[in-house]
C-alpha positions in Angstrom: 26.7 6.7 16.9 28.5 7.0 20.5 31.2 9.2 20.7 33.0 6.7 22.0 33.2 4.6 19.3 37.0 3.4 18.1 36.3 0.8 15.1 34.2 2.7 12.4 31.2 1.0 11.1 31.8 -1.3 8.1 28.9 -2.6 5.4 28.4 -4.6 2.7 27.9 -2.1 -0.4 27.0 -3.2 -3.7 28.1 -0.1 -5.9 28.0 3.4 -6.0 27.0 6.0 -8.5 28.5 9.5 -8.6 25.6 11.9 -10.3 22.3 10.2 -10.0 19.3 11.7 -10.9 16.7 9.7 -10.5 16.8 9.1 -6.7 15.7 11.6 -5.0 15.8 15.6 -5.7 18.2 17.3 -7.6 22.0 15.6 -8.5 22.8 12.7 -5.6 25.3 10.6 -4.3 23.8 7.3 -4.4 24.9 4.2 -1.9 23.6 0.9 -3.3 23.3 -1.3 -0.2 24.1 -4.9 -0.4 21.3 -7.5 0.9 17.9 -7.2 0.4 14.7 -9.3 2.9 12.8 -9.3 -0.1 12.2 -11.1 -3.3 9.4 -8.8 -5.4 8.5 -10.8 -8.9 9.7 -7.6 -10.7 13.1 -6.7 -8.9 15.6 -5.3 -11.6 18.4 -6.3 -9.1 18.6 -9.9 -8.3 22.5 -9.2 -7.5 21.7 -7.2 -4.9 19.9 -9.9 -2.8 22.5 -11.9 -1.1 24.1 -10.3 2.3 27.6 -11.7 1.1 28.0 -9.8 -1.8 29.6 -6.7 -2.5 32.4 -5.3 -1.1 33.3 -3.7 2.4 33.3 0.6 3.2 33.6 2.4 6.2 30.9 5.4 6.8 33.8 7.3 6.5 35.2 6.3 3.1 31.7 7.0 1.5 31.3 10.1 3.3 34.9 11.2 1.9 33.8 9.9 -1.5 30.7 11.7 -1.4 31.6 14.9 -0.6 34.3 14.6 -3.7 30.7 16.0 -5.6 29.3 18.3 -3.5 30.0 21.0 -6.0 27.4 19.3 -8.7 24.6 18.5 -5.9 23.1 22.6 -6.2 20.1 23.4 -3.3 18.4 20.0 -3.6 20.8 17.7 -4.2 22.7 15.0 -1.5 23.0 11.4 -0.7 20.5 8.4 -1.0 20.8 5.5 0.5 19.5 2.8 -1.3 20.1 -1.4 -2.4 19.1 -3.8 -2.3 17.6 -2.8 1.4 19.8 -0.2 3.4 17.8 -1.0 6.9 19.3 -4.5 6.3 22.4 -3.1 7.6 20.5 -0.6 10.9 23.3 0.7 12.6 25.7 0.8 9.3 23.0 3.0 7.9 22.2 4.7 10.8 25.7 6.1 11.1 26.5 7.0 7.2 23.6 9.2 8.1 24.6 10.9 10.8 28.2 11.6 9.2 26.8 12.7 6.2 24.0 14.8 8.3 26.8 16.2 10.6 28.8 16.9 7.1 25.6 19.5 6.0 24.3 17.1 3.4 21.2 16.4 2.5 20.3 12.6 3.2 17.6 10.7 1.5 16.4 6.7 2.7 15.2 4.7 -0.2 13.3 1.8 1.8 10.8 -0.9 1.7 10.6 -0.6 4.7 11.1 -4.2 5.7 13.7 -4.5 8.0 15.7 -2.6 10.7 12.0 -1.8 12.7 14.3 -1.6 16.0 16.5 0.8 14.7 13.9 3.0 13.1 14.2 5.9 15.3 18.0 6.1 14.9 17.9 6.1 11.2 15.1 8.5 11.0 17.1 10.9 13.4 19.2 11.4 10.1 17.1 11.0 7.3 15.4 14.3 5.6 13.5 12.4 2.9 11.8 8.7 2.6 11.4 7.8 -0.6 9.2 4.1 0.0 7.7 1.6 -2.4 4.1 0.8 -2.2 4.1 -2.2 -4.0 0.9 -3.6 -4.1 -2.8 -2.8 -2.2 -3.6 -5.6 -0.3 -1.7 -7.9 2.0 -2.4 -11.0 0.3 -0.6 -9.6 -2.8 2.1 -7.8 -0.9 3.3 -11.6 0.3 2.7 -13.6 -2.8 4.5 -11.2 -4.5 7.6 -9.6 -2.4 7.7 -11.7 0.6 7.2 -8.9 2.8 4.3 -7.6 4.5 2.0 -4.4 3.7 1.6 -4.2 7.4 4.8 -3.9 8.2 5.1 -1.2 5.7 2.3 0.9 7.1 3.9 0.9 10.2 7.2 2.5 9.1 5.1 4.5 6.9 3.5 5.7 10.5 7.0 6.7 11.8 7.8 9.2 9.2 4.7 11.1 9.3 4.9 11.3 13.3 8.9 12.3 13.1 7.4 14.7 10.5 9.6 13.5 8.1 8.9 14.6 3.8 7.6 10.9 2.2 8.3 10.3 -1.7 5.9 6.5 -2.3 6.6 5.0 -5.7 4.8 2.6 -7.2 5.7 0.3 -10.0 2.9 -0.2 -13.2 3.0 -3.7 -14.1 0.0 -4.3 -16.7 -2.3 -7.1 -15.6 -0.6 -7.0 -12.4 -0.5 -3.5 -10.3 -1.9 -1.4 -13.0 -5.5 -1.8 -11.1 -4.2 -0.9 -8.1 -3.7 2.9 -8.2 -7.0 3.9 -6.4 -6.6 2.2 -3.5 -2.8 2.9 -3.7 -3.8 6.8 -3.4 -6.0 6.1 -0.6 -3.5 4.5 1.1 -0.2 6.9 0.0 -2.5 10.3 1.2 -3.9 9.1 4.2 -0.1 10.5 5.4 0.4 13.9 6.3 3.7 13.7 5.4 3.4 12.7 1.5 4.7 15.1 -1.0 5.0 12.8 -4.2 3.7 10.1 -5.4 5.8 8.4 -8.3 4.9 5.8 -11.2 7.5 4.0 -12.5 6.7 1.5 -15.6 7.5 -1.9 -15.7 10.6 -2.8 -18.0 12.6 -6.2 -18.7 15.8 -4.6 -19.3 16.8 -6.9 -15.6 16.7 -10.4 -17.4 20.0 -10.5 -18.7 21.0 -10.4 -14.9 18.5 -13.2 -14.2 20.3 -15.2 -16.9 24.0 -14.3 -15.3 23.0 -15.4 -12.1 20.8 -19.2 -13.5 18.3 -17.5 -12.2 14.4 -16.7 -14.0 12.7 -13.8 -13.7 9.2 -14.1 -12.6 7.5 -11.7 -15.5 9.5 -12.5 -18.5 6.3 -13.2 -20.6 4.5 -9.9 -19.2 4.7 -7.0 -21.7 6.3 -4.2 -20.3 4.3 -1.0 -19.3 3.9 1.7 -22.4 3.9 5.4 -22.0 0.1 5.7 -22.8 -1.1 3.4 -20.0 1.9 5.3 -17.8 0.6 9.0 -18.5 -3.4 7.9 -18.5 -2.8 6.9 -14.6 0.0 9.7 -14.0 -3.7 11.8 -14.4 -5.4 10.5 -11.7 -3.3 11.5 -9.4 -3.9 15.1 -7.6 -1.5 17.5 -9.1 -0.1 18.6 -5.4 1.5 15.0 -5.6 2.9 14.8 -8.8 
């Protein structure tokens, strides 16, 4: 951000949690932005959605907050940002990233990336890992079922390998639903330089009493969730550098 700057930058944050572990590597400081473009048929956080919600922080007072557990975070540990959608909130996110960068941290961008496409470069500047969903093959499906655009996704996808940047792409096993997908998933995920993991995550209903708080329904209430042997039987297709 310009040095210049006299009002520090203020978003909408949903929650944080302290020790996380299972977003991004090693122990991590994890920002849960507030707002999200999309609306995917298997979103575990509903409450995240809305702009409005959530309460306002400073770069700074997360940054102070987050360097409270620096001890735990070892060599790989850091910070993630992640919602809801942090590139909902550019040049908020932009800026927690550059503190946290200028702080020695290391700084991780959990994205769709569906938003923020002007302030791309600015973000990226900060970021050390991408960790982006892949949610479905084909563009078609992409819309029907997130509202958001596979396109679009590539494009980001584009930026990081030409900034160079380490990509994480996760991709969530829905049976009947994604759990055809994975071959043309890997030919899409590899085709970047830049890819060093690709993730499965299973499909679970443990979201629906949040639907229910909110009035709303979840889309895949009557799909069974995703068992460990379908989960490892794909895990295997995938080429051991990636895993």
């Amino acid at each position: 951000m310009p040095a210049e700057e006299k009002t520090p930058p203020v978003g909408r944050i949903h929650s944080l949690e302290s020790l996380g572990c299972a977003d991004g590597p090693g122990v991590r400081f994890v920002v849960f932005f507030q707002g999200c473009p999309l609306r995917c048929v298997y979103c575990h956080n509903p409450d995240t959605w809305e702009r409005e919600g959530g309460s306002a922080c400073t770069a700074d007072e997360i940054l102070k907050r987050a360097l409270r557990f620096r001890p735990y975070f070892g060599k790989e540990g850091g910070i993630t940002l992640s919602g809801g959608e942090p590139m909902m909130q550019p040049s908020f996110a932009a800026a927690l990233l550059e503190r946290c960068k200028k702080a020695g941290l290391h700084t991780a961008l959990d994205t769709s990336g569906m938003a923020g496409e002007p302030f791309w470069d600015p973000i990226l500047r900060h970021t050390d890992l991408v960790i982006a969903d892949l949610k479905f093959a084909g563009e078609e499906a992409y819309r029907a079922n997130t509202g958001g655009s596979l396109s679009m996704l590539l494009r980001f996808l584009r930026k990081t390998a030409e900034q160079n940047i380490p990509l994480w792409v996760r991709h969530v096993i829905v049976p009947g639903l994604t759990d055809g997908d994975l071959p043309e998933i890997l030919n899409i995920a590899t085709a970047f330089p830049n890819l060093k993991k690709l993730e499965l995550l299973p499909f679970r209903k443990l979201c629906t009493a949040k639907y229910d708080r909110l009035g709303l329904s979840f889309p895949l209430k009557n799909i069974p969730e995703c068992d460990t042997i379908l989960l490892e039987r794909l895990k295997r297709d995938i080429p051991k550098k990636f895993r």
